[in-house]
N, C-alpha and C positions, 0 to 999 in steps of 0.2 A: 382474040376471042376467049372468055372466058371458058374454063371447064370445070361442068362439077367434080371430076375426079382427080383432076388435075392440079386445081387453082381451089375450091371451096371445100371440099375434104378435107383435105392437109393440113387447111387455116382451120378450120372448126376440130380437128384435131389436138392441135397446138394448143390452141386458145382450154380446150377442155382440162389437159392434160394438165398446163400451166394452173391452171386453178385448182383443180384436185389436187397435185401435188404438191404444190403452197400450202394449203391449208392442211395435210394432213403431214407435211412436217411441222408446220407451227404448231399441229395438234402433238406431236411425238415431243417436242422440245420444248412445251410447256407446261409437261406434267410432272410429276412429282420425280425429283432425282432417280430414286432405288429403280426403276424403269428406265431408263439413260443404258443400260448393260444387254437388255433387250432390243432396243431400238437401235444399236449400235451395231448388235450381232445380225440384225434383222438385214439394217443395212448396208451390212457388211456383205453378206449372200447377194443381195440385190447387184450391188459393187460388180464382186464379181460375176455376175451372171451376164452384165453390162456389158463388162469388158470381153466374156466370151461370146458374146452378139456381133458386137461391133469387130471384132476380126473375121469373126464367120462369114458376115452380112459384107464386108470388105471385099470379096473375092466374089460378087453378081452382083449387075446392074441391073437386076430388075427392081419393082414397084415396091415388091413386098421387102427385097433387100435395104431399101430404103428407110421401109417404114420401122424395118428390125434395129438397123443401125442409130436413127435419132432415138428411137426408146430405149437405147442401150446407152447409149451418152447422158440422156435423161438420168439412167439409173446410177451409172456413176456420178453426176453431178450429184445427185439428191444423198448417196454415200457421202460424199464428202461434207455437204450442209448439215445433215445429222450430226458428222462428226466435229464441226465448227460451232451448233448450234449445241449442244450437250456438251460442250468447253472440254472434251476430249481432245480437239487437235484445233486450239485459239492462239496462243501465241503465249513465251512466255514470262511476258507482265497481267497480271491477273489484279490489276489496281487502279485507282482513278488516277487521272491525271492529277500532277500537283498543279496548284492557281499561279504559280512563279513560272513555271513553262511556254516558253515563248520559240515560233521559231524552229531552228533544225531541233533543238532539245527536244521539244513537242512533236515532232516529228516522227523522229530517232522512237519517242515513249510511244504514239501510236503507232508505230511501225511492229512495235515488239508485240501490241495484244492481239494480232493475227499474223504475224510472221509465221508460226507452221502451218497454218491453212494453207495461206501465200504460195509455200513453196511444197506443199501438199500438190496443189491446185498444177501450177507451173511442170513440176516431174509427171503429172498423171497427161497431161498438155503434148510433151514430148513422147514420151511413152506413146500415147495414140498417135499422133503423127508417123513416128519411128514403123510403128504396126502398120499403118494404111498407106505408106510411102509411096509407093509403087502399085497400088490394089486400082482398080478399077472403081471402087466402091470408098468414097472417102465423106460421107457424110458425116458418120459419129465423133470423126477427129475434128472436123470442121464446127458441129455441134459444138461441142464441147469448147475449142476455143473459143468458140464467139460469146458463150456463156461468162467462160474465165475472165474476158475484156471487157464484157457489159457489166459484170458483179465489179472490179479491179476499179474501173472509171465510175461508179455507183459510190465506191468510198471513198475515193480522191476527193469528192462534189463533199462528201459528208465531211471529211476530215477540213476541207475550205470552207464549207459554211451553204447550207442552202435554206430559201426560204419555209421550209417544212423539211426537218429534221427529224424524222417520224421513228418513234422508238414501240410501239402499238406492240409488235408481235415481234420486240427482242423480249427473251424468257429471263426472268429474276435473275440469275445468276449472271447474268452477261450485262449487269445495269451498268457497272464501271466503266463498257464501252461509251455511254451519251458524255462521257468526262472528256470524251478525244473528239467530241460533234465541234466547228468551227458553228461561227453565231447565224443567229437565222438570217439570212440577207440572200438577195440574186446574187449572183457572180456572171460574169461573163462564161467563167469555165462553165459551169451549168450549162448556158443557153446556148454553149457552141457545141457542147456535147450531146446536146437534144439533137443540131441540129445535122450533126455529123451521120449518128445513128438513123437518124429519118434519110439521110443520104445513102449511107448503107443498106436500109430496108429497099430505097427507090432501085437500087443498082437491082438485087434478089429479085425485087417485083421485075426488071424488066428482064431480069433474066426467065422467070418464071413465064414470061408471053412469050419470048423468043422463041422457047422450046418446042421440040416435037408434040402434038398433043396427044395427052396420055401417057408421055413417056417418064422414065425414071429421073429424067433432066429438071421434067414441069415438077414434077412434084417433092424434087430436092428442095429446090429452088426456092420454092411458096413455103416448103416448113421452114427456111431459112428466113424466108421473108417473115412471115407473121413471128417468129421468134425473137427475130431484130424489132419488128413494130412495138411488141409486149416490152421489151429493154427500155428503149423509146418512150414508151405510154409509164414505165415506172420510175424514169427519171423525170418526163412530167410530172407524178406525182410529187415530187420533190419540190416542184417549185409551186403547187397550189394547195390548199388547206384539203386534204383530201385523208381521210382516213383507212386506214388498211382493215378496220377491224366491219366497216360498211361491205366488204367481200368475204372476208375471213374469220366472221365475228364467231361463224358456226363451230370453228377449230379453237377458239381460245378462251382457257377457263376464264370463267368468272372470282375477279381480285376483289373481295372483299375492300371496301377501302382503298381500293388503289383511284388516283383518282389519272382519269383517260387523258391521254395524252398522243400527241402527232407519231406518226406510224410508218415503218417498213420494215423488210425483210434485209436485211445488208449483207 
């Protein structure tokens, strides 16, 4: 049986949350550089405030412990995207691809223009883990990884090639990334990775009826579900002509001249 507290809250939660704070980092990381030191500081507070949530929130199983812990993973995740997205902590090749790159070379070359995010990403992974080990309360670690593996397998797809390669709300300074996109085409990996995630999501969803109703169980569960479904629904985007800037157009200046082109968040 469904529950509104349980099962539609949580998801109409996510889903909000997921939007506004998409759009208002592509709003922070597409304005003008000398801002980048603000948005960074900003979300550096955030960061940590996150991270003292989520140990806090680790130690009760209640509802609201719950709800403390995914918005604290949230905040840490959105820390690190600021600092990925204002090329503060991107990796360090800061350059297009050469056209002779083939292969592990290619590889090796996109590998380096997000390698400190990467392993940014990866220590902050363990780290919460490390913290909720043993806690009773392990949502914001869980959070959080499931984020790192949906964003991680998002640019595998990009770096192989997908049929919409969506560059829309990456910000000017970060164009040398579209040099490391593989060509637009389906892959397999794509459409086993859609189908894996919707596997994923199904698992959360039945964990999410299993559960006691009302309980801290039901409502881990369904934010972990509809979080998995949004991963899901943005790697579909990947594979159909759909633009980022039809949800998000409200965050992102207007480029003079620039002329629009296929769109994501990576």
């Amino acid at each position: 049986m469904v529950s509104w507290s349980g099962h539609i809250v949580p998801f109409m939660v996510t889903v909000a949350i997921w939007f506004i704070a998409t759009g208002l980092i592509a709003w922070a990381d597409n304005r003008e550089r000398g801002t980048f030191l603000k948005s960074l500081i900003i979300g550096g507070i955030g960061g940590v405030a996150g991270l003292i949530a989520i140990w806090v929130a680790s130690y009760s199983v209640s509802v609201g412990a719950v709800y403390i812990a995914f918005i604290g993973a949230l905040l840490v995740w959105a820390w690190h995207e600021i600092g990925f997205l204002t090329g503060a902590a991107a990796g360090p090749r800061r350059t297009p691809c050469p056209p002779e790159a083939k292969g592990l070379d290619r590889f090796t070359q996109a590998s380096a223009t997000v390698m400190n995010h990467e392993i940014a990403l990866a220590l902050t992974a363990l780290m919460l883990i490390s913290l909720s080990w043993n806690a009773p309360n392990q949502i914001g670690a869980t959070v959080f990884v499931l984020m790192f593996g949906l964003r991680l397998l998002s640019k595998i797809n990009l770096f192989v090639g997908v049929p919409n390669s969506t560059t829309e709300m990456l910000p000017p300074h970060l164009d040398y990334l579209k040099t490391y996109f593989g060509p637009n085409r389906m892959t397999a990996l794509l459409a086993m990775s859609i189908i894996a995630i919707l596997g994923v999501a199904a698992w959360f969803a039945s964990l999410a009826m299993a559960a006691p109703m009302g309980s801290a169980e039901m409502v881990g569960a369904t934010l972990l579900f509809a979080l998995t479904l949004l991963g899901a629904l943005e790697h579909i985007f990947l594979a159909l002509p759909f633009r980022d800037g039809l949800l998000w157009g409200w965050a992102l200046p207007k480029r003079s001249g620039a002329k629009i082109q296929s769109n994501t968040s990576i």
